[in-house]
C-alpha positions in Angstrom: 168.4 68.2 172.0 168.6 68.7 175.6 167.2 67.5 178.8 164.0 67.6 177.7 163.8 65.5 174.6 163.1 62.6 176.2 159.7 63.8 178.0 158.8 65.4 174.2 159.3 61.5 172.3 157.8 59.8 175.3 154.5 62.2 175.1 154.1 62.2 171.4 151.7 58.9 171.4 149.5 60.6 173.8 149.1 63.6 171.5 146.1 64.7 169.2 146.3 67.1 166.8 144.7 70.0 167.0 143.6 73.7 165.7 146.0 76.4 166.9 144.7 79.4 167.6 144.7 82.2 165.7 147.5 84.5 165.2 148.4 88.0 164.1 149.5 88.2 160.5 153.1 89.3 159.9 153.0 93.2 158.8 155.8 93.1 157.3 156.0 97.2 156.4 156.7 97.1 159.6 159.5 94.4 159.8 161.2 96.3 157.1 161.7 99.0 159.3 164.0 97.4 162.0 166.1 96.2 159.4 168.7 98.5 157.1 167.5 98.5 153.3 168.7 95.9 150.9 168.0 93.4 153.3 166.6 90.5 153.0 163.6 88.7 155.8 161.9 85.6 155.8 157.9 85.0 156.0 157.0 82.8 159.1 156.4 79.6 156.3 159.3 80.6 154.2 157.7 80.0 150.8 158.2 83.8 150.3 160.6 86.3 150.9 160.9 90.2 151.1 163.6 92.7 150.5 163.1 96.2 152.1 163.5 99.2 151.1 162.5 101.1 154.3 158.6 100.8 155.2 158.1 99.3 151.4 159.3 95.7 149.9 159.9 93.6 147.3 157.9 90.3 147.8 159.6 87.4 146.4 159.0 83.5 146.1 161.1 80.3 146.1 160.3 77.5 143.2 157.8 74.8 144.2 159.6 72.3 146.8 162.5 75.1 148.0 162.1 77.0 151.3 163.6 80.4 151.9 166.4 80.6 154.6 167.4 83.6 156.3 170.7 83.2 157.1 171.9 81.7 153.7 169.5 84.2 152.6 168.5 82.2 149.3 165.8 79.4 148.7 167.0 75.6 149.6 165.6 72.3 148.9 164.9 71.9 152.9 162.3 73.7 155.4 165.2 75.7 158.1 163.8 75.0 161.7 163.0 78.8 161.8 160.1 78.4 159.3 156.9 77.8 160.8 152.9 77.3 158.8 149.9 77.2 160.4 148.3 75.3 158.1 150.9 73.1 157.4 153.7 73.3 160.2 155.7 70.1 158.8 156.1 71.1 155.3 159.4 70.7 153.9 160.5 69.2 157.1 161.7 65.4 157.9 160.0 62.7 159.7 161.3 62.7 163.5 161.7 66.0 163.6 159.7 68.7 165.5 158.8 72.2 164.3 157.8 75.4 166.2 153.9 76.4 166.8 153.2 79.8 164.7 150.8 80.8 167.8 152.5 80.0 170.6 156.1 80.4 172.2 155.7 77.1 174.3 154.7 75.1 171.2 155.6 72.6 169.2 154.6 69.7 166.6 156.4 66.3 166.1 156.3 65.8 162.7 155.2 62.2 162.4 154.7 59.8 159.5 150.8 60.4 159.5 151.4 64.2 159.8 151.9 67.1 162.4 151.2 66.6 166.0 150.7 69.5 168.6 152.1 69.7 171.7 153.2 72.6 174.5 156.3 72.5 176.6 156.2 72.9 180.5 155.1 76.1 182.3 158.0 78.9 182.4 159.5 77.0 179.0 159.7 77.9 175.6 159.9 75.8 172.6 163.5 76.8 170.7 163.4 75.6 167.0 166.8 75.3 165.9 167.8 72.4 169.0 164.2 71.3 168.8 163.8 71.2 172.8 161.9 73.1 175.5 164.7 75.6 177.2 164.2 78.2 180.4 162.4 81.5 178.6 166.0 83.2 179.2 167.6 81.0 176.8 165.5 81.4 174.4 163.1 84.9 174.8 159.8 84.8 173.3 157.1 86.6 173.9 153.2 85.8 174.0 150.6 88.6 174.9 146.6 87.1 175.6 143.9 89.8 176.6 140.7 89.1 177.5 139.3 85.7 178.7 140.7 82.3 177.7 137.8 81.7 175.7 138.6 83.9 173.0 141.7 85.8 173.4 144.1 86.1 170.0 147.4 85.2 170.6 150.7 86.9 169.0 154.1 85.2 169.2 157.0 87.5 168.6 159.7 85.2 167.3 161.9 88.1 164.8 165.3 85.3 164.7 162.7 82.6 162.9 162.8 86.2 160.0 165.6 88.2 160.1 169.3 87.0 159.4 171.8 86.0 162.5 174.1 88.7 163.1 172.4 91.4 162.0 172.1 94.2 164.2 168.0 95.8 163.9 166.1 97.8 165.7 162.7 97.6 168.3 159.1 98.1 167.3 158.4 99.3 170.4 161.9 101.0 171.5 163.7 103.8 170.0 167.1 102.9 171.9 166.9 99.8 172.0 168.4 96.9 169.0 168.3 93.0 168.7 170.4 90.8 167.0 170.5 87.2 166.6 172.7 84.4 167.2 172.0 80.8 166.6 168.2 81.9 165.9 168.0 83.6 169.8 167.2 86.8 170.1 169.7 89.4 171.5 168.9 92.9 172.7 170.4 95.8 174.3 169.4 99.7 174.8 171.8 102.3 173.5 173.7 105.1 175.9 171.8 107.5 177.3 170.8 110.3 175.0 171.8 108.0 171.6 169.2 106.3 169.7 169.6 103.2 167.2 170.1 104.0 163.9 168.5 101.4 161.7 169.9 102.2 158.4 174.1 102.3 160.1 173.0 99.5 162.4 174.6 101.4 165.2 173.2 103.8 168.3 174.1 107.9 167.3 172.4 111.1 167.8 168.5 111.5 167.0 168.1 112.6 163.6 165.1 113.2 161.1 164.9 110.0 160.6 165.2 108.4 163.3 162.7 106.3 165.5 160.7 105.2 162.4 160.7 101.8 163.7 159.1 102.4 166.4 155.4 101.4 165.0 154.2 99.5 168.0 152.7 96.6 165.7 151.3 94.0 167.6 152.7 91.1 164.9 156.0 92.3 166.2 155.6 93.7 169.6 152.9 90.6 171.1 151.3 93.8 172.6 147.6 93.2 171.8 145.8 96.7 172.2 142.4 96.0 169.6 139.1 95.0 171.5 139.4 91.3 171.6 135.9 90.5 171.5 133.0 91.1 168.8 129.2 89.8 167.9 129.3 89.3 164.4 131.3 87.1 162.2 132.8 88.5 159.4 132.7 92.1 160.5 135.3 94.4 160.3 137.3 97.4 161.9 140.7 99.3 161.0 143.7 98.9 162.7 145.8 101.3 163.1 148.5 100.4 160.3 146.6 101.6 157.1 147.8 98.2 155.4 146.1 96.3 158.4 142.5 95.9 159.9 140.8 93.3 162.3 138.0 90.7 161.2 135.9 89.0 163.6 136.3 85.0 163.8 133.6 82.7 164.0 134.9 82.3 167.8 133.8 85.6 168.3 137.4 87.6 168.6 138.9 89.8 166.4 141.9 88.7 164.7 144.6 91.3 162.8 144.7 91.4 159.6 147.3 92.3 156.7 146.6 94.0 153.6 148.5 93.0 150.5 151.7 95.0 149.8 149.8 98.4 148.0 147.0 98.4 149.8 145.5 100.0 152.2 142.3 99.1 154.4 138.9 101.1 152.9 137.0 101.9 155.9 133.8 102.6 153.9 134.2 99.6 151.7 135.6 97.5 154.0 137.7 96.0 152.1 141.5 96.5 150.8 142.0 98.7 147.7 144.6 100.7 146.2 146.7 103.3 148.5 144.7 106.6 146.8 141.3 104.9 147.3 141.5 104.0 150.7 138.9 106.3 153.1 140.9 105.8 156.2 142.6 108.2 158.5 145.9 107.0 159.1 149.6 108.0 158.3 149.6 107.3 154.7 153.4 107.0 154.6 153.1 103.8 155.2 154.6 101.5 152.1 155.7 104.0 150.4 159.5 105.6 150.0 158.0 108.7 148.7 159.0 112.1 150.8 155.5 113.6 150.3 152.2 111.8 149.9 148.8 113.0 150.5 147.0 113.5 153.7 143.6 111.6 154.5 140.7 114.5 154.3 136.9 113.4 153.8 136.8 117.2 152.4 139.8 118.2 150.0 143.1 117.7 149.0 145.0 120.6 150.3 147.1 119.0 152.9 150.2 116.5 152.4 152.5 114.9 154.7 156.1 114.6 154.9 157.4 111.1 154.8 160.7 109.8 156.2 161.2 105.8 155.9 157.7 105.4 155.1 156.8 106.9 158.8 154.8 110.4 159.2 156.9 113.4 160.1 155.1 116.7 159.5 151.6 117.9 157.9 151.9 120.6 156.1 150.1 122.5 153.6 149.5 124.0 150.0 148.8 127.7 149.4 145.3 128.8 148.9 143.6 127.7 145.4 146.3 124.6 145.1 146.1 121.2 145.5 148.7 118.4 146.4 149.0 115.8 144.0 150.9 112.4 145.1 151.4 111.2 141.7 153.2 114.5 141.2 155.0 115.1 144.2 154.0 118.9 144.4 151.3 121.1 144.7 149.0 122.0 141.7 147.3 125.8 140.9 143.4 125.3 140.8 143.6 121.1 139.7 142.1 118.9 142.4 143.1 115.5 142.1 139.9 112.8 141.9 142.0 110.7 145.1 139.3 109.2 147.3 141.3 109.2 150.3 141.1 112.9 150.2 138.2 113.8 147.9 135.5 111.3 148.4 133.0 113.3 145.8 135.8 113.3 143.0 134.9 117.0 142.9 137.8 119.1 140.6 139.2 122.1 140.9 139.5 124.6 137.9 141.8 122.5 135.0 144.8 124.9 134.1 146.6 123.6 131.1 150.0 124.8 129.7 151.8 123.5 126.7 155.5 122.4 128.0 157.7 124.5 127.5 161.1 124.2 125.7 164.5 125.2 127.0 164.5 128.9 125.6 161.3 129.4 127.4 158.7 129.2 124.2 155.9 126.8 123.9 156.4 123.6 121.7 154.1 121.2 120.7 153.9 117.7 118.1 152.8 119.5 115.4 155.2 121.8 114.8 155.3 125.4 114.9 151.9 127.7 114.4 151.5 131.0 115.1 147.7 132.3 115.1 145.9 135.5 115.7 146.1 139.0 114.5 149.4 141.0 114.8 149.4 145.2 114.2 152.1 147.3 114.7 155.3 148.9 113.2 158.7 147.4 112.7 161.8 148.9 111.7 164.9 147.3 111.3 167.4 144.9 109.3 166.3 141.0 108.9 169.3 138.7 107.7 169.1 135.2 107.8 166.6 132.6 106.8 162.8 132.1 108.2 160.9 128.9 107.5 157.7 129.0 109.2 153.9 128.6 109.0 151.9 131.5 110.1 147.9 131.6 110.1 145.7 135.5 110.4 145.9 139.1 109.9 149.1 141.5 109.5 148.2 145.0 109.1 151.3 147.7 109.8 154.2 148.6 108.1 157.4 147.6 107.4 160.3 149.8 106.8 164.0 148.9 106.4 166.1 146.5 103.8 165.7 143.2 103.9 168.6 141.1 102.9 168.9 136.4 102.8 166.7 134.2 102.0 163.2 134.3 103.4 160.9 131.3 102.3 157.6 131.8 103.3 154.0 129.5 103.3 151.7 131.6 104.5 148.3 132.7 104.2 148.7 136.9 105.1 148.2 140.4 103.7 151.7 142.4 103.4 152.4 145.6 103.3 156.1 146.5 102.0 157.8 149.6 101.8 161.4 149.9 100.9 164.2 148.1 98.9 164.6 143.9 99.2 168.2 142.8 97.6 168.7 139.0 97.5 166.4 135.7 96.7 162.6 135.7 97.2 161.0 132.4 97.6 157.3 132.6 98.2 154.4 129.8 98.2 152.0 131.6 99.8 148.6 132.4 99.0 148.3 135.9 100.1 147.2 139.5 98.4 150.9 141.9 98.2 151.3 145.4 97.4 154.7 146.6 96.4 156.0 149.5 96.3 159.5 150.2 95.5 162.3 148.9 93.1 163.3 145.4 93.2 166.2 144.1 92.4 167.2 140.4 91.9 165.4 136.9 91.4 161.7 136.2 92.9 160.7 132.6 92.6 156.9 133.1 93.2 154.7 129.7 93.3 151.5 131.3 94.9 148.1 132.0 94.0 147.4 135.5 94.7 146.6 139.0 93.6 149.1 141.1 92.7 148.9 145.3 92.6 152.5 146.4 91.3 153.6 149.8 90.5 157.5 150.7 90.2 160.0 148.8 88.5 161.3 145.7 88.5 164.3 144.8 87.5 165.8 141.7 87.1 164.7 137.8 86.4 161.2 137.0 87.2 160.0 132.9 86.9 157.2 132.5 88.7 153.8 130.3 88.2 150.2 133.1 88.7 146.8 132.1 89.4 144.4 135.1 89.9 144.5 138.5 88.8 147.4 140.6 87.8 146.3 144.8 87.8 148.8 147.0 87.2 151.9 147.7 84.9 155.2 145.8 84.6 158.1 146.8 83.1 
């Protein structure tokens, strides 16, 4: 415990329990970003847990009565020392034992018999968790920002070893250069060569790259830098942060406290309230939760502009060519179709809808219903057909065909035909349809139609077929 454990017993009778103050909640799209993806990071109660994937995460929870701990990274039947509730800062923890304040590095409660009791350590000491004793800052570095008066000043504890695994190397909200790691729950730091920055996703310093420096969010859950107005008039109110996931309410004390969203939202400034990423009227960089390259740009007059996204941090704006649209859910710009997003289209105005059927590998369109060919073809063709065509085809064919025809052609369609010429083979028609031949044929016609017929020539051969309508003309 230390040389201090005997002043914390022997002052535990004269404590009282008591409110603490309020506290920034943990952004953790933010966390996620010091950390390489697939890990896993505690929440300050340890109930849940998150795996990131860059700025976005995977919120997870541990069965009733188990308690998440980072560095076995996997729910246990006991509270780790690193886990810390404001509402309930013994939970899952032993009689006799103390547990770290959520609001404060100097700290602590003495988990009694009858519940939690506060108490703070001396001045210049900070509360360590893990040997449950006050130590000299150095030995265990915490830090605690306060603006404004006393009265009613928010305080933020940056504690990132009671959330992210010992021994793992992560980067600085605040610092591109500079990485943490922890050992025995105490926070490490150093600040790469000069000219390197820290890769988050290697866990090692290198050259800058595209996407590097994406940690660097300056959140104040993580940094204990407090930069919002700290003071406001009307309980309840609220203003945005500048996270899009975050926003600050004002307490009944009279200060604003910080706010998270849950994961897939973001802040509405117009509703004041947290909706859905493409509802949300706030201008902010909308990369935030998301591991998409390109989302859409906050506008309040149309949807033209997008940004490019690199770990769920802003890059570059950039833009669609005149008459298109970007559209997040497709990941591209769109001709003339303005999506109905609020975040860039408040009226829900649209563009002008171009549709296209899809189209199949060979470039023609397809559709569910199969193939259909309507409107009104007129020309001349020439040529040799041989093969078989199966196909439905709906209007008016007016030209002239010329040429020898040889296969099988079955045809259902409803047309007007015009033949010229000699056809050698098999004829298989169940059309309804008015023909005039002229020629000699020779072979077998199948004919199942309903039609009118005008014949002149000669036909030879075998004909079996099944006529309703009029016949005029002479067969021989």
């Amino acid at each position: 415990m230390g040389g201090h454990k005997g002043s914390i017993i022997a002052a535990v009778a004269l404590l009282v329990a008591c409110a603490a103050p309020a506290t920034a909640e943990l952004n953790v799209t933010a966390l996620c970003l010091l950390v390489s993806n697939g890990n896993y990071v505690a929440s300050l109660d340890c109930s849940t847990y998150y795996q990131c994937q860059g700025s976005s995460y995977t919120a997870m929870s541990c069965p009733t009565g188990y308690y998440f701990d980072k560095n076995a990274q996997q729910c246990t039947g006991t509270a780790p020392s690193t886990c810390t509730s404001s509402t309930n800062p013994c939970l899952g923890k032993a009689v006799g034992t103390f547990a770290a304040s959520p609001s404060s590095c100097g700290g602590y409660y003495y988990c009694g018999a009858s519940g939690a009791v506060s108490g703070s350590c001396p001045a210049g000491e900070n509360f360590n968790p893990t040997t449950m004793a006050c130590v000299y800052k150095n030995n265990y570095p915490c830090s605690e920002s306060i603006s404004g008066d006393s009265a009613s000043a928010s305080s933020v504890t940056l504690n990132l070893c009671n959330l992210v695994k010992d021994g793992v190397y992560f980067g600085s909200p605040s610092n591109c250069s500079r990485w943490n790691f922890c050992q025995d729950n105490v926070l490490h730091s150093g600040t790469c060569e000069a000219g390197l920055v820290f890769n988050v996703q290697a866990s090692n310093c290198g050259y800058k790259t595209a996407s590097s420096c994406s940690q660097v969010t300056n959140d104040p859950s993580l940094t204990g830098v407090v930069t919002n107005p700290t003071t406001c008039t009307s309980p309840g109110s609220m203003i945005a942060a500048t996270a899009c996931n975050q926003y600050y309410i004002c307490s009944s004390s009279l200060n604003y406290q910080l706010m998270t969203c849950p994961s897939g939202y973001f802040y509405d400034t117009i509703s004041k309230a947290c909706v859905t990423r493409m509802s949300a009227r706030n201008n902010c960089d909308r990369c935030v939760g998301t591991t998409a390259s390109f989302v859409n740009a906050y506008s309040s007059s149309n949807c033209s502009d997008y940004l490019y996204c690199v770990n769920g941090v802003q890059k570059a704006v950039e833009s669609c060519p005149t008459n298109y649209y970007f559209n997040e859910n497709l990941g591209s710009c769109v001709n003339g179709v303005e999506p109905k997003f609020l975040c860039c289209n408040p009226t829900g105005s649209s563009g002008t809808a171009t549709t296209a059927a899809p189209s199949t590998s060979d470039g023609s369109s397809s559709s569910s219903s199969g193939s259909s060919s309507s409107g009104t073809s007129t020309g001349t063709s020439t040529g040799t057909s041989t093969g078989t065509s199966t196909g439905t085809s709906t209007g008016t064919s007016s030209g002239t065909s010329t040429g020898t025809s040889t296969g099988t052609s079955t045809d259902t369609s409803s047309k007007t035909d015009s033949s010229t010429g000699t056809s050698t083979g098999t004829s298989t028609d169940t059309s309804s349809k008015t023909d005039t031949s002229s020629g000699t044929s020779t072979g077998t016609s199948t004919d199942t139609s309903s039609k009118t017929d005008t014949s002149s020539g000669t036909s030879t051969g075998t004909s079996d077929k099944t006529s309703t309508g009029t016949s005029t003309g002479t067969t021989k």
